[in-house]
Structure formats: structure tokens, C-alpha cells
C-alpha positions in Angstrom: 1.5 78.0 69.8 2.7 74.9 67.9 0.5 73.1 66.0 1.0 69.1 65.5 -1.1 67.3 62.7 -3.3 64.6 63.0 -2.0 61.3 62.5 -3.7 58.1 61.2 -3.6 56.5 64.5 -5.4 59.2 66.0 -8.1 59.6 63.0 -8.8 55.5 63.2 -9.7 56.7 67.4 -11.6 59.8 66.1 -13.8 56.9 63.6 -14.5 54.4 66.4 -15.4 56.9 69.0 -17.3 58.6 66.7 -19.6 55.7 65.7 -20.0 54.6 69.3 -22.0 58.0 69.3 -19.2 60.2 71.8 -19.6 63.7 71.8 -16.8 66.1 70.2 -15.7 67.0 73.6 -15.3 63.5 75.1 -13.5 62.4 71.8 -11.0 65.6 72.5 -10.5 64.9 76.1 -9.7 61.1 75.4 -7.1 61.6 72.5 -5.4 64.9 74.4 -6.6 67.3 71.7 -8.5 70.3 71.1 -12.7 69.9 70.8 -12.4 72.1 67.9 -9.7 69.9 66.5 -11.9 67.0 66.8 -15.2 69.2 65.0 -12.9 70.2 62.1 -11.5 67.1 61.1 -14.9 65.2 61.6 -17.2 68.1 59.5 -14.7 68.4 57.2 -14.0 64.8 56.1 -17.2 63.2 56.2 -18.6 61.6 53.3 -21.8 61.8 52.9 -23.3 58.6 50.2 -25.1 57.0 53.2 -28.6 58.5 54.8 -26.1 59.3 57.7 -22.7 60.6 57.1 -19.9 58.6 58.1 -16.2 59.6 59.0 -13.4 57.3 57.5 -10.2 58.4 58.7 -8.1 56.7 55.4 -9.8 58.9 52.8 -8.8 61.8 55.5 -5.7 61.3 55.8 -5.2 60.4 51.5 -6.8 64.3 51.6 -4.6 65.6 54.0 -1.5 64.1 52.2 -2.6 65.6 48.8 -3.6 69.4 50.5 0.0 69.0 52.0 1.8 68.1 48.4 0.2 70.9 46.3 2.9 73.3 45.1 2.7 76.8 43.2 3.3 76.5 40.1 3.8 78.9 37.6 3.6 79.7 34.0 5.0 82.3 31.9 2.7 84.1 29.4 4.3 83.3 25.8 6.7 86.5 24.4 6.5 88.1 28.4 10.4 87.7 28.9 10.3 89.6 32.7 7.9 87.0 33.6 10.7 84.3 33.0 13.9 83.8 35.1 16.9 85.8 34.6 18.7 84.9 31.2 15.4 85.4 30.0 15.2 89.1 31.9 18.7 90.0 31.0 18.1 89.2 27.0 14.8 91.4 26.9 16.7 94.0 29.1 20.0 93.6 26.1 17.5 93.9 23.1 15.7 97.0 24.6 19.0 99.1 23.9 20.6 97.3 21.2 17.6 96.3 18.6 18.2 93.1 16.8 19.5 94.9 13.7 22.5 96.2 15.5 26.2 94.0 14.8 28.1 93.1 18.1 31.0 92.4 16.1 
């Protein structure tokens, strides 16, 4: 199963058959997508400052852009050396068997 992302093009179709009152299934069928497709993007990007809630396929695609961009990020707790990348690890590791008052020299 491959799955293909909505493009704007195809959200800006969603909007005006949408607010010529077509049902899910219709919209689907004339855009060659999936009816469940068509109910996710339209019940989860509606905005809803109007009596009736309204679909606008820009601020859907600005949300889909910014879902798409998130990365993990992570941070290290402070003095938690193994949590840190590997010179980090390998100095923890050194000072474990050789404390700091020990010479090298």
C-alpha cells in the first residue's frame, strides 16, 4: 500500500466541492481518492470561528507542512555524560578508572 499526500491543488477541489454541499463520498470519487481520505482531511482541518465550520485548504496545507518539519530533538541532562555523544561517553568511561587525581604523565 503506498500512500501519496494531499496536494494543494487537490485541497482547493476538496474546499469548493465542499461548499457546494457534495457529500464525502462524491468528493472522493471525483478527485480519485479514498472517502476516508476526504473525512480526515475535512474533520481535521476545519476551523471553526464561524456558526458553521469552514474548510480552507491553505491553513491545511501550512499544518501539514509544519507536522511534516517537526524533528526529535534532544537534550542532555547537565553532568549525565552517557546521555551525550561519544567523546563525551569515552571521558566519563576514562575518569571511572583513572580518578582525576591520578598523573598520565
Amino acid at each position: 500500500m503506498s500512500y501519496k499526500h494531499l496536494t494543494i491543488e487537490e485541497r482547493c477541489c476538496i474546499r469548493k466541492y465542499y461548499k457546494n454541499g457534495l457529500i464525502y463520498r462524491k468528493i472522493a470519487e471525483m478527485i480519485g481518492r479514498s472517502p476516508s481520505t476526504i473525512s480526515r482531511e475535512i474533520n481535521g482541518n476545519r476551523s471553526f470561528m464561524n456558526v458553521k465550520p469552514a474548510y480552507h485548504p491553505h491553513t491545511a496545507q501550512k499544518k501539514y507542512l509544519l507536522r511534516r518539519s517537526y524533528c526529535n530533538m534532544f537534550f542532555a541532562d547537565p553532568y549525565c555524560a552517557w546521555q551525550k555523544g561519544s567523546s563525551e561517553n569515552s571521558n566519563g568511561l576514562l575518569r571511572k578508572f583513572y580518578p582525576k587525581c591520578r598523573n598520565f604523565s
